[in-house]
BADRENVEX-907597 format. One record per residue (C-alpha): x, y, z; residue number from 1; residue in one letter. Coordinates in pm, whole numbers, plus 50000, padded with zeros to 5 digits. Layout:
    east   north      up     n   res
       X       Y       Z   NUM     A
...
***
This chain:
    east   north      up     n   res
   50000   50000   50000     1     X
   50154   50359   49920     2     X
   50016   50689   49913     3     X
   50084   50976   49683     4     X
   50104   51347   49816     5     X
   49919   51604   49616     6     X
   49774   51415   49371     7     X
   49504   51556   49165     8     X
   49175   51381   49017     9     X
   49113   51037   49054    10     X
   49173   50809   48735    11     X
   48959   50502   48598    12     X
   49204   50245   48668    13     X
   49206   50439   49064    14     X
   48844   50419   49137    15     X
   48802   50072   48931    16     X
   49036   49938   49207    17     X
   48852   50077   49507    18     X
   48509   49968   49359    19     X
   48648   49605   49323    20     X
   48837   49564   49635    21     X
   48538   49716   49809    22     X
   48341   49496   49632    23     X
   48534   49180   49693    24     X
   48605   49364   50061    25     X
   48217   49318   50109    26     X
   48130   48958   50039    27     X
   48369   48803   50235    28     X
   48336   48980   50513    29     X
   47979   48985   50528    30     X
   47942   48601   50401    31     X
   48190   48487   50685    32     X
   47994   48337   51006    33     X
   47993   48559   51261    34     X
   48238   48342   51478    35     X
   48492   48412   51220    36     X
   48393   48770   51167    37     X
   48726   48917   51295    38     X
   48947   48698   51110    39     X
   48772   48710   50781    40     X
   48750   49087   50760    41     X
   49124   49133   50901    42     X
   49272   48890   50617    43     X
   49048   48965   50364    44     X
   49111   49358   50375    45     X
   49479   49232   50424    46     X
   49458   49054   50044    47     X
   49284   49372   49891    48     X
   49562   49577   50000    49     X
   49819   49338   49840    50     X
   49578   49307   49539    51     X
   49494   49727   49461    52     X
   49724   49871   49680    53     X
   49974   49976   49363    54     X
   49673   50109   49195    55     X
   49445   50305   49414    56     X
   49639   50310   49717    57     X
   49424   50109   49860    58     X
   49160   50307   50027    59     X
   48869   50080   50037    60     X
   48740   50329   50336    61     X
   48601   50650   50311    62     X
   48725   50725   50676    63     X
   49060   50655   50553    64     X
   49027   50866   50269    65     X
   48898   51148   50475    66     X
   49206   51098   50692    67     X
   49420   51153   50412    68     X
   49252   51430   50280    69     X
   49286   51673   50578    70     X
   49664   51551   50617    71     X
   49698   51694   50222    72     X
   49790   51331   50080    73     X
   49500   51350   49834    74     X
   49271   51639   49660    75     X
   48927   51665   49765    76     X
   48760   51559   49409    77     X
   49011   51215   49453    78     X
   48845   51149   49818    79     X
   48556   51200   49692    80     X
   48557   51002   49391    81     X
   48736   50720   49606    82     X
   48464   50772   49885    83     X
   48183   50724   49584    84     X
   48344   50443   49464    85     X
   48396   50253   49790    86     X
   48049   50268   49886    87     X
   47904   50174   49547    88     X
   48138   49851   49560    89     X
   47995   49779   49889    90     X
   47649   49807   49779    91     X
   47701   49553   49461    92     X
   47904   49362   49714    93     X
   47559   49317   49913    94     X
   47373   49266   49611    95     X
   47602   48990   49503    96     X
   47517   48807   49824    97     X
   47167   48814   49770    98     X
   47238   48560   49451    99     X
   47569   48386   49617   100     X
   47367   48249   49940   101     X
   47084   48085   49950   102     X
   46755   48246   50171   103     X
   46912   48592   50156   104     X
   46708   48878   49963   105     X
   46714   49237   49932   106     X
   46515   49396   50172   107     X
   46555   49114   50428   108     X
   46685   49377   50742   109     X
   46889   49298   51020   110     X
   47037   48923   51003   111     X
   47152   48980   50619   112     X
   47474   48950   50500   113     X
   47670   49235   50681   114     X
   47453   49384   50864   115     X
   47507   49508   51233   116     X
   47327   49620   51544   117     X
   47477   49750   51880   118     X
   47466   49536   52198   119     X
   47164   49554   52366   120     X
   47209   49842   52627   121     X
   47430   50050   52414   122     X
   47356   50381   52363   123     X
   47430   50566   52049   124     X
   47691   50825   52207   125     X
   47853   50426   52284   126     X
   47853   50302   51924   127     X
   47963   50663   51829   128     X
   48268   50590   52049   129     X
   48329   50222   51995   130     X
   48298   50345   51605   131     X
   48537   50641   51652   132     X
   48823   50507   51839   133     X
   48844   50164   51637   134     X
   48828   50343   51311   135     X
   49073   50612   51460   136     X
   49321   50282   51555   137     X
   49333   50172   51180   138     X
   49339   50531   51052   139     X
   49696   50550   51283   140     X
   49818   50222   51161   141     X
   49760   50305   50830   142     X
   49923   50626   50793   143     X
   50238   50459   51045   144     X
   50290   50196   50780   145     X
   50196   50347   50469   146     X
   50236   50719   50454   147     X
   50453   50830   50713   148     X
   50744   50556   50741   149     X
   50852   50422   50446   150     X
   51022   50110   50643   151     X
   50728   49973   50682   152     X
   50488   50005   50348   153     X
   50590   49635   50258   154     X
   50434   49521   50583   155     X
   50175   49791   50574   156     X
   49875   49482   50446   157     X
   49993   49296   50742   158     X
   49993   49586   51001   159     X
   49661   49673   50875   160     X
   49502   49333   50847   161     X
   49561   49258   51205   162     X
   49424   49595   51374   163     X
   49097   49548   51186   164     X
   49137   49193   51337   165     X
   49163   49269   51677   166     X
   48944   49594   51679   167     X
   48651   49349   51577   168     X
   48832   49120   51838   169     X
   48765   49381   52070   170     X
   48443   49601   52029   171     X
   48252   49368   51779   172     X
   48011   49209   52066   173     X
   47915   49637   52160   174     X
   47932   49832   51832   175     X
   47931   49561   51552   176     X
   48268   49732   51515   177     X
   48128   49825   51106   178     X
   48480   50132   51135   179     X
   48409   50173   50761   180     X
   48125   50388   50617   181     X
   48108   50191   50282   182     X
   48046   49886   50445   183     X
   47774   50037   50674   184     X
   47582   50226   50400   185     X
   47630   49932   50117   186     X
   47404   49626   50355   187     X
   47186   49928   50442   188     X
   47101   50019   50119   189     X
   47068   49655   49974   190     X
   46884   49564   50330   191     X
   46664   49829   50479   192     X
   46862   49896   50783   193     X
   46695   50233   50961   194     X
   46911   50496   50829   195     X
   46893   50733   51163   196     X
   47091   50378   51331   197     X
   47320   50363   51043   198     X
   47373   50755   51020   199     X
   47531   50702   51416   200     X
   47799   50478   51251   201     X
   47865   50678   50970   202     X
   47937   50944   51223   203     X
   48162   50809   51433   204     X
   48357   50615   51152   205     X
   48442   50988   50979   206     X
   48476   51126   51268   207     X
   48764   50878   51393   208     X
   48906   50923   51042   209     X
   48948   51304   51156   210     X
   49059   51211   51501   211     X
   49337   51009   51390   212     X
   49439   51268   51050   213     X
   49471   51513   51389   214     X
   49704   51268   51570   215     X
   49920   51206   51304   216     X
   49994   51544   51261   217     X
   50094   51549   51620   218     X
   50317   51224   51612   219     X
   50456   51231   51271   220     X
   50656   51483   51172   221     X
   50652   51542   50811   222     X
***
């Protein structure tokens, strides 16, 4: 995974990448059982990264594009082209699982493919927080490995792998741990998830992709 500085508009081979990895992103994750949740999102965002990271950058997150944004690594029409992207691939990724497994159909709600709820007894400043910090914890791994210290790029798929691992490790029985907007708003869409939930998740996932473009700034010096 690298990351260009001041790059202008986004090209077709750039956003083809981040709608197929988000795609591909998508159906695994939401496919895998939910005992095997963690490890199945961790690896399979760790092969995307190896797969698209030379030609996107490897994104496949609009908090993470948002993050690199307000640090100045890319223009605004390239997040937001990225950001488009991602989120379409997630909703075709969704789509895809309504003909890939059997007894799932659009519309179907909560218990779909990718879908999430908070624990019972969480409130939504909680899931705001779970969804900040988690997604703030890969935005920082991210831009350690792949933007700020070159010594570690190679590794950077590995590195980032294993923090989406162990956030979902971690917070996955309160928030759902979703930390990516595409992947919250694509099973929405194709499901009927309440949007005013969803919108909570959404908010803390950009949100911790600001927190941690702030914290970078303070721990990286550049």
């Amino acid at each position: 995974m690298s990351v260009a500085v001041q790059d202008s508009g986004a090209t077709t081979t750039e956003l083809a990448a981040e709608f197929t990895g988000s795609t591909l992103f998508q159906i695994i994750g939401g496919a895998a059982p939910a005992a095997l949740a963690a490890p199945a999102n961790g690896l399979a965002l760790m092969a995307m990264i190896f797969a698209f990271g030379g030609a996107s950058g490897a994104h496949l997150n609009p908090a993470v594009s948002l993050m690199l944004l307000l640090r100045g690594k890319v223009s605004s029409g390239k997040a937001i082209a990225y950001m488009v992207a991602q989120v379409a691939g997630c909703v075709l990724g969704a789509l895809l699982c309504t003909t890939l497994m059997p007894g799932v159909s659009i519309g179907q709600g909560l218990g779909a493919p990718g879908t999430f709820a908070p624990a019972a007894g969480l409130s939504n400043m909680g899931v705001f927080a779970w969804e900040a910090l988690m997604t703030a914890a890969l935005g920082l791994v991210v831009y350690g490995c792949a933007v700020a210290n070159s010594a570690f790029t190679a590794a950077a798929p590995v590195g980032i792998g294993v923090t989406v691992t162990c956030a979902i490790m971690a917070a996955g029985a309160y928030s759902g741990c979703v930390i990516n907007p595409a992947c919250a708003l694509g099973p929405a869409i194709v499901f009927g998830m309440s949007m005013s939930s969803v919108a909570v998740y959404v908010a803390g996932q950009m949100a911790g992709g600001a927190l941690a473009a702030g914290l970078a700034g303070l721990i990286h010096k550049e």
